[in-house]
N, C-alpha and C positions, 0 to 999 in steps of 0.2 A: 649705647655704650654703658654699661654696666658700671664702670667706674672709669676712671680721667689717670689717679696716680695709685699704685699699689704697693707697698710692702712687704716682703714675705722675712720673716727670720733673720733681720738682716744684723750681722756682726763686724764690729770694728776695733781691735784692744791698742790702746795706749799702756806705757805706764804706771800711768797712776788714774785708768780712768779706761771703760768698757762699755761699746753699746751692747745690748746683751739681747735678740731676738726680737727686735725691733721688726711690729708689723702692725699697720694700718694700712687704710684707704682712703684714696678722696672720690667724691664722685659729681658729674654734671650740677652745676646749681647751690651745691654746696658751699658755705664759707670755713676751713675747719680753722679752729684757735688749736695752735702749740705750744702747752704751757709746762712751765715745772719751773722749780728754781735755778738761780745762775747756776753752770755749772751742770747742768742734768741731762744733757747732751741734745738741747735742739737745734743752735749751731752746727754740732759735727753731722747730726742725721739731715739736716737740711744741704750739706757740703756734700756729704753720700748720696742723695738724690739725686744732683748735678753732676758727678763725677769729676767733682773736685777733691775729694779724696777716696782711697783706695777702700774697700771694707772686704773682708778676708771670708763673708758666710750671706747666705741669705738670695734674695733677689730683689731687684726695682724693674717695677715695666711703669711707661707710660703711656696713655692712647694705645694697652692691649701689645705693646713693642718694649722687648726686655731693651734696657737704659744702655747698659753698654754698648752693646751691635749693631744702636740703632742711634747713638745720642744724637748727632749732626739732625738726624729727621725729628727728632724729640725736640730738640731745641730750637728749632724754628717755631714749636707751638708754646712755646713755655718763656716767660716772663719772667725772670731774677734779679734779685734784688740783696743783696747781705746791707745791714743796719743802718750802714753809712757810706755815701759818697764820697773816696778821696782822692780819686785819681783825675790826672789834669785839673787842678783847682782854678788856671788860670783860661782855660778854655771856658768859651760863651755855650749858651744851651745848643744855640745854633750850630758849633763847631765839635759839639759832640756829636752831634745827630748825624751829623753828616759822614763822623768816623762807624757811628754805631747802624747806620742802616747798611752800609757793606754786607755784614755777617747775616743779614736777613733777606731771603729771596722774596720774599714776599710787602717788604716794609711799605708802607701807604706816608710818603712824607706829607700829603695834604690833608690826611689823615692828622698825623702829628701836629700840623698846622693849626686844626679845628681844636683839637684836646688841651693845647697849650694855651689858645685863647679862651677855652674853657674852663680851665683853670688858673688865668690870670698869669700867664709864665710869660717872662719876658724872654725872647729868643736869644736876646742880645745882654744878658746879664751871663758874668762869670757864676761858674760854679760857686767859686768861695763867699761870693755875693747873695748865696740861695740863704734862706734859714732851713731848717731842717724839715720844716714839713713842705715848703716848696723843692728841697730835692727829693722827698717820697712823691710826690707830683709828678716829678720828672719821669722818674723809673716805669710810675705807673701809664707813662703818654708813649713811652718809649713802646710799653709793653702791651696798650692797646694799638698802637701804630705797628704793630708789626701780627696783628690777626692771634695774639696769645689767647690758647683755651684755659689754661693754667697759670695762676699767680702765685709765685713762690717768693714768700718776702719775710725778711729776718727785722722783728723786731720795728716795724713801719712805723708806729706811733711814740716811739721813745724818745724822748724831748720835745716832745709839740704839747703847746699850750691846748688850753679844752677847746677851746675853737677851731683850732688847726685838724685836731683828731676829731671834733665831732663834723667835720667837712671829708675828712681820709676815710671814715668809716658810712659817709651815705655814698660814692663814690664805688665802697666795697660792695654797699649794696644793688646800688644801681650796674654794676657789673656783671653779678651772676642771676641777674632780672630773669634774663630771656630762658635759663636753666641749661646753656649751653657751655658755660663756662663756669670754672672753681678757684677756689683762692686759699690757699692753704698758708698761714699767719703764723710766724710765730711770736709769742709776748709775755710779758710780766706784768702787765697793765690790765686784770681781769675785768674790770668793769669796760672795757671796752668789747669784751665780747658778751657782755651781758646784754648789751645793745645790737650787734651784729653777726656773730657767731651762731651755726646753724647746728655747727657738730663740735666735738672739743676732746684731744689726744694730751692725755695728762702723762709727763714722763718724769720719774725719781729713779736718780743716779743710774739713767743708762737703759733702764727697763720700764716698758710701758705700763700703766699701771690702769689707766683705763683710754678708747675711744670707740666714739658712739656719739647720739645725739645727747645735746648740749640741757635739753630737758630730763632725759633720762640719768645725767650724770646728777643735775641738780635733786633733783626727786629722790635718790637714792641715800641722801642726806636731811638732817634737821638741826638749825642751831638752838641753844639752849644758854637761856640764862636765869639759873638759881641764885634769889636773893634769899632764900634759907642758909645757903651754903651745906645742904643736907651731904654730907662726907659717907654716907653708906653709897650715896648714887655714884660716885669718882666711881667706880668699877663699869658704869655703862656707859662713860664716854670713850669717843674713839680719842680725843684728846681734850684738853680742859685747861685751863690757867684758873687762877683762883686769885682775881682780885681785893678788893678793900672789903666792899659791900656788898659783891656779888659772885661767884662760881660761874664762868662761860666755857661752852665747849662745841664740837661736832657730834651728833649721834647718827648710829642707823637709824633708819627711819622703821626699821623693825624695832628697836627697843623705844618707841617713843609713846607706849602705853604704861611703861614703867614711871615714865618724868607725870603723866597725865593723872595716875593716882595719888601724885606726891602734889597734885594742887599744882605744877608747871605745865604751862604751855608751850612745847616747840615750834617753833617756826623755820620759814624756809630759809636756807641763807644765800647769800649770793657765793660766786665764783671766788671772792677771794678769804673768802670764811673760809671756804671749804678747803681753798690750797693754801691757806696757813695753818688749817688744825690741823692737813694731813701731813703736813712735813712736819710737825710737829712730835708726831708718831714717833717719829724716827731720831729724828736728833735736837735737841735743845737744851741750850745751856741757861743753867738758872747764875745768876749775878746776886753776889752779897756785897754788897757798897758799906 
């Protein structure tokens, strides 16, 4: 199989807000990170995936079967999950399951059995009783108890402590081990996919701006910090702030022989350099106190 989920051109207009030609891929084995700021539409394209909301252009196939025609048979192999658990709060683990494996012909409840004691879930605890990385736990035992090739999850590690996420994310990895299954993530927390992320789909306000692999995206960047504060170089940053003591910013890593004659050294930066100097690009506000 070529690829697991696909995107083609896909459009959605609100408002005050537009996915604009929205297209990626996930493919076997793959873990993708979906990131941008609040607001940049990886919510809505992850709700468009499910066909939980309508989108007006474009197409979604999954497992090679366009999403619409086909969802009931897509959805038996796909795993979902939006950010937060809130429904029946007073329902035990146990008494969801038991509503939640109905919609699955396939559901392995001794399956469920093993995953739950795998991850320390008690059966018999109320939802509202979970912390929050114990109900990402849940969703994910839900969704290997029922044969998912595809994890589709909004925002998994938001609010769990670093132990909680550095447990959610070997979990991610031990998942798509065997290369038969994908997890397409999406987050604000970039140093978590600096650790697990294989591929990474970066979207600003509604249009994709890059995906691909998660080294390629890094590589194609260098971060820069002048303690000269040399003011002829601001023209070769992609973006820049200008602190007390020093000039920080993103560069192409094509302009990074420019900084190297000036006596700077660029280095690599991590994920979340990168998605703060790029949105930077676009909009920020300077404060005079």
């Amino acid at each position: 199989m070529d690829n697991i989920l696909k995107l083609e051109k896909v459009n959605k207009k609100y408002p005050s807000f537009e996915l604009k030609d929205v297209s990626f891929e996930v493919k076997p084995g793959e873990i993708m990170g979906f990131i941008g700021r609040n607001g940049a539409g990886k919510t809505t394209t992850l709700k468009a995936i499910m066909n939980l909301i309508h989108f007006e252009g474009g197409s979604i196939t999954a497992f090679g079967n366009e999403m619409n025609s086909h969802e009931l048979e897509n959805k038996q192999r796909i795993g979902f999950a939006l950010s937060e658990l809130n429904y029946y709060p007073n329902k035990t683990i146990r008494q969801l399951m038991n509503v939640t494996k109905r919609f699955y012909k396939n559901f392995d409840e001794k399956k469920f059995d093993e995953v739950c004691k795998l991850f320390n879930l008690n059966l018999d605890k109320k939802l509202e009783e979970l912390s929050s990385g114990m109900k990402v736990k849940y969703s994910v035992a839900i969704a290997l108890s029922h044969h998912a090739e595809l994890l589709i999850l909004d925002e998994p590690t938001s609010g769990l402590d670093p132990v909680s996420r550095d447990e959610i994310l070997d979990i991610f990895r031990e998942i798509v081990r065997s290369g038969e299954r994908a997890i397409l993530f999406s987050t604000h927390i970039t140093s978590d996919l600096d650790k697990c992320a294989t591929n990474i789909t970066y979207i600003h306000n509604g249009e994709i701006e890059f995906t691909g692999k998660k080294n390629d995206f890094v590589n194609s960047y260098l971060f820069v910090k002048d303690k000269s504060k040399n003011k002829e170089l601001e023209k070769e940053y992609l973006s820049y702030k200008e602190l007390d003591d020093h000039i920080e910013g993103l560069i192409d890593v094509k302009n990074k022989d420019v900084f190297i004659k000036n006596n700077i050294q660029p280095v690599e930066p991590d994920l979340e350099q990168i998605m703060v100097y790029l949105e930077r690009r676009y909009n920020h506000e300077s404060f005079t106190l």
